[in-house]
C-alpha positions in Angstrom: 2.3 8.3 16.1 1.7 6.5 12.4 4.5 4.0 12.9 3.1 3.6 16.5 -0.2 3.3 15.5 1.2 0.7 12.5 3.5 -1.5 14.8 0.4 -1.9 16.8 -2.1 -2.6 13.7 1.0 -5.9 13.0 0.9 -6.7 16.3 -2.7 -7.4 16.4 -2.7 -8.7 13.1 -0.2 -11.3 14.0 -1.9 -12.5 17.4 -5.1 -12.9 15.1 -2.9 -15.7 13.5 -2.1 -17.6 16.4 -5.3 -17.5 17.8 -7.0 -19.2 14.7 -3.9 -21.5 14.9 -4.7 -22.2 18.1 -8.9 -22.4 17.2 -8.1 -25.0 14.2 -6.6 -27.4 16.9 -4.5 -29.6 15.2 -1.3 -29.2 12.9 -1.3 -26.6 10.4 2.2 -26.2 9.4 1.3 -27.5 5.5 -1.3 -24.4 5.2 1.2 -22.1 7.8 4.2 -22.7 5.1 1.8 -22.2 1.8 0.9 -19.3 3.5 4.1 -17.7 3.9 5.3 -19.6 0.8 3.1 -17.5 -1.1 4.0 -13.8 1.2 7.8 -15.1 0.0 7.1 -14.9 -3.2 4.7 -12.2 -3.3 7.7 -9.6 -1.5 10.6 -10.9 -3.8 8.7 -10.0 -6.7 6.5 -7.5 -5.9 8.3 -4.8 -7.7 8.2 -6.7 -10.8 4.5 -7.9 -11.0 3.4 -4.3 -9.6 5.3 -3.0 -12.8 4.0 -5.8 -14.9 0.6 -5.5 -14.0 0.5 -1.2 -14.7 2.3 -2.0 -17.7 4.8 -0.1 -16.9 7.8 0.9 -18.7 11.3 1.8 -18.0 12.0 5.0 -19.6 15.8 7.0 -20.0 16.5 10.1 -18.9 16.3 11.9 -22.3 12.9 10.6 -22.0 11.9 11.8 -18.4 14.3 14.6 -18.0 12.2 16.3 -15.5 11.5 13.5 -13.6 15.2 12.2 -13.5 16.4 15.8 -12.2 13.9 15.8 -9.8 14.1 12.3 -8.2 18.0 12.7 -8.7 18.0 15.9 -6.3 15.6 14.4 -4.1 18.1 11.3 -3.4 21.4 13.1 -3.1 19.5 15.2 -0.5 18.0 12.1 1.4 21.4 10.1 0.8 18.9 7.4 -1.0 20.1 5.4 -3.5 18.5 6.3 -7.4 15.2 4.4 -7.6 14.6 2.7 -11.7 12.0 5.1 -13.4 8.8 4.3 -15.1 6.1 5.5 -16.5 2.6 4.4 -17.5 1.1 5.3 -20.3 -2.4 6.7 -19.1 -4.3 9.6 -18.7 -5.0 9.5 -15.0 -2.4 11.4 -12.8 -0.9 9.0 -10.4 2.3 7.3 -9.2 3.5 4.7 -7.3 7.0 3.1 -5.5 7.5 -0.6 -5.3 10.9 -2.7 -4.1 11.8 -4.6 -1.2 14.4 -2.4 -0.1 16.2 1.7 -1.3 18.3 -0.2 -3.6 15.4 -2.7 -5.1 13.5 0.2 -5.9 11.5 1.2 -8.4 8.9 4.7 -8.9 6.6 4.6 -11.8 4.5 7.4 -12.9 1.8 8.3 -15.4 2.3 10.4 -18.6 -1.3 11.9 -17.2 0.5 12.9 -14.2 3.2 15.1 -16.4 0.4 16.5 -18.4 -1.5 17.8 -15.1 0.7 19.0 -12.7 3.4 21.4 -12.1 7.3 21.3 -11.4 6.8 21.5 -8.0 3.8 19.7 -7.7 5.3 16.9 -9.5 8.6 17.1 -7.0 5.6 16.6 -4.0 4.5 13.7 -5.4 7.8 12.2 -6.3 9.3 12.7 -2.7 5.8 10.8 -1.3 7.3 8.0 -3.5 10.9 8.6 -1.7 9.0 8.7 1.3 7.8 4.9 0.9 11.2 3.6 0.0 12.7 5.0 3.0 10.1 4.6 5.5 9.9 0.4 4.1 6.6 0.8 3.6 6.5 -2.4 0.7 8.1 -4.6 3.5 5.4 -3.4 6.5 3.0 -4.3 3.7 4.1 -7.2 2.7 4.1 -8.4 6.5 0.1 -7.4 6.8 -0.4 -9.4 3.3 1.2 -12.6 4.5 -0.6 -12.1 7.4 -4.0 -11.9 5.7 -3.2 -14.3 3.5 -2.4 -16.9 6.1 -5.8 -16.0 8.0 -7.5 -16.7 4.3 -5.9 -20.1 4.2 -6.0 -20.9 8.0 -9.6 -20.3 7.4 -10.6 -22.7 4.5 -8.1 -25.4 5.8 -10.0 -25.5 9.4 -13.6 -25.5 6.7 -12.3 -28.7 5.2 -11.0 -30.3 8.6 -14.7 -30.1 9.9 -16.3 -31.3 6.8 -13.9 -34.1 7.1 -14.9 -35.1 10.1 -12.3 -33.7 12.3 -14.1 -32.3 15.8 -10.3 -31.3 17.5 -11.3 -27.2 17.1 -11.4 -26.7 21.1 -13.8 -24.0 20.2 -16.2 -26.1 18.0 -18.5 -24.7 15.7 -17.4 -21.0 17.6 -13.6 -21.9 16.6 -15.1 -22.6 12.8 -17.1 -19.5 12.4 -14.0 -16.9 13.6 -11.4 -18.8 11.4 -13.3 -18.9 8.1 -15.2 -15.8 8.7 -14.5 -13.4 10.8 -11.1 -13.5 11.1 -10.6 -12.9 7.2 -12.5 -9.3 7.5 -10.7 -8.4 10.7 -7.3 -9.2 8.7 -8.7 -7.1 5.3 -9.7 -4.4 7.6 -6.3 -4.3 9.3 -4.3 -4.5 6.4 -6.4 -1.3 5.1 -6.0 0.3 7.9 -1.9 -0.2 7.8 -1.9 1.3 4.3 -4.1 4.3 5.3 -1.3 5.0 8.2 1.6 4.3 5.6 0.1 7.3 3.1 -0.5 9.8 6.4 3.1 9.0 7.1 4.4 9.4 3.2 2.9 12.7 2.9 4.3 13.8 6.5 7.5 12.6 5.5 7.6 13.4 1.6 6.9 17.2 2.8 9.6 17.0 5.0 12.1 16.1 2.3 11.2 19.1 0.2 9.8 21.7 2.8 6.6 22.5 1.2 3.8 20.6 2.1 1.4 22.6 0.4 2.8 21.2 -3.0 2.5 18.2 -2.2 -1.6 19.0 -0.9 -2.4 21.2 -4.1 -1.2 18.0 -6.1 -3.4 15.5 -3.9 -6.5 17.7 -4.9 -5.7 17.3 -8.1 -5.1 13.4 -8.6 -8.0 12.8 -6.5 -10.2 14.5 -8.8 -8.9 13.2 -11.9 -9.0 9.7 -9.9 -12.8 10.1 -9.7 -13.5 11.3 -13.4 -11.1 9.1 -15.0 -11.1 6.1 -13.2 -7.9 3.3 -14.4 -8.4 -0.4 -14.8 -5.8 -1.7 -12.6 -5.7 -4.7 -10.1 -6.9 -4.3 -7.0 -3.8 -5.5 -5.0 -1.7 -3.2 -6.9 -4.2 0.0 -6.3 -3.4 0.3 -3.1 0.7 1.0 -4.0 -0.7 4.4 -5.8 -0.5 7.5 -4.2 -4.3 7.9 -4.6 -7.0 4.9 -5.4 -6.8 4.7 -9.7 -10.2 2.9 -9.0 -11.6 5.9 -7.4 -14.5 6.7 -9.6 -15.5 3.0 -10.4 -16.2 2.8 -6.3 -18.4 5.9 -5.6 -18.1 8.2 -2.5 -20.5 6.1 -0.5 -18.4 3.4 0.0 -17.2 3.1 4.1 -13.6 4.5 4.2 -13.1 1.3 6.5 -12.6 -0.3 3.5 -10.3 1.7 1.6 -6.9 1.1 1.2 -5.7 5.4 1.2 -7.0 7.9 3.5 -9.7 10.9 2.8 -8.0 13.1 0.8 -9.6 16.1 2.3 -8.0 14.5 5.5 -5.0 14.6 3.9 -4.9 17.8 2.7 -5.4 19.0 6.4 -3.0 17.2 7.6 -0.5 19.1 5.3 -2.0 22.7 5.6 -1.6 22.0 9.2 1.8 21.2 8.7 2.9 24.0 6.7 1.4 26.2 10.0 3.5 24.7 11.9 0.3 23.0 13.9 1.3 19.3 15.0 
């Protein structure tokens, strides 16, 4: 039902392209090709400016032991190939997977997230990561970014055809309104909404792996906490590749879950628990 629910999110997403395309009324294959330029770039080397960005470092296995033994078991069993390891150092609990594809991939986790939680927590969390690689969750959301992205540019390139002087927009002033504004929200609120299905389907998926979904919910509780008292500084188009917001306590529980890029964690947590009854 998630990828269903996902396929249909990009399918929407991409006829919301068109249709401003259609709106601007006149050529915009120089703004079309930025657009995608920039989504081209963005999914080659994501992995690396995700990893740049967290400060994140590549660390051994003498280092990580725990973490090798675990993500090494969790591969054989999966027949993945061995993601690169990282960790950041910071006292939040959280991870995150990057990488275009199982053998571009890379997991990074923080030294808080050793400190907090245990073996089997920690092996929940890890397969969540797993979960992403296999289920090409950075390619889906590179598709919805280029997507946004283009509606962005789409949107201040018909702005600049009006002011200069171009009247071609079949749907006039209508036409100018949807392409610079509301299309752009539609496109951020779709995009959010594909990463909120991507974690529901990493955690149904990551449980699978190991058989214990509960593990993988007592260590959601945890991180969301921790998330909320000890927020991270991170950027905001990486926050969303976390397993839980790092910018959690810096937003505040009023803000509308529209316009959050995970998923309730309580609603997460029943999710599993239902799960681990055997309740679909």
């Amino acid at each position: 039902m998630n990828n269903v629910k996902t396929a249909g999110l990009l399918a929407f997403l991409i006829v919301l392209v068109f249709s401003v395309v259609y709106g601007i009324g006149r050529n915009v294959s120089i703004a079309i090709v930025f657009a995608f330029g920039l989504g081209f770039f963005s999914y080659f080397f994501s992995d690396k400016i995700a990893l740049a960005s967290t400060r994140a470092r590549p660390v051994t296995e003498e280092e990580l032991p725990q973490v090798y033994g675990i993500m090494r078991r969790l591969t054989q069993a999966t027949n993945m190939p061995m993601p690169s390891l990282h960790v950041i150092d910071s006292p939040q609990p959280n991870a995150f997977a990057t990488g275009r594809s199982p053998r571009k991939a890379a997991v990074a986790v923080t030294t808080g997230i050793l400190d907090t939680l245990t073996y089997d927590e920690l092996e929940g969390v890890l397969a969540h990561e797993l979960a992403h690689v296999r289920n090409r969750d950075i390619l889906i959301s590179s598709i919805a970014a280029i997507a946004a992205s283009a509606l962005v540019i789409l949107g201040r390139f018909a702005m600049f055809s009006r002011m200069g002087g171009d009247r071609n927009n079949p749907l006039g002033a209508i036409g100018l309104v949807i392409s610079l504004i509301v299309a752009p929200i539609a496109a951020m609120l779709i995009r959010m909404a594909i990463s909120r299905t991507r974690e529901f389907e990493a955690d149904a998926t990551g449980a699978e792996i190991t058989g214990r979904p509960m593990m993988l919910a007592s260590a959601l509780e945890k991180i969301s906490t921790a998330a909320e008292r000890r927020p991270m500084k991170v950027n905001e188009a990486t926050s969303q590749l976390f397993i839980e917001n790092p910018m959690k306590g810096f937003r505040g529980r009023g803000m509308s879950r529209w316009f959050s890029s995970h998923p309730p964690t309580e609603e997460r947590v029943k999710r599993l628990t239902d799960m681990a009854m055997g309740i679909s």
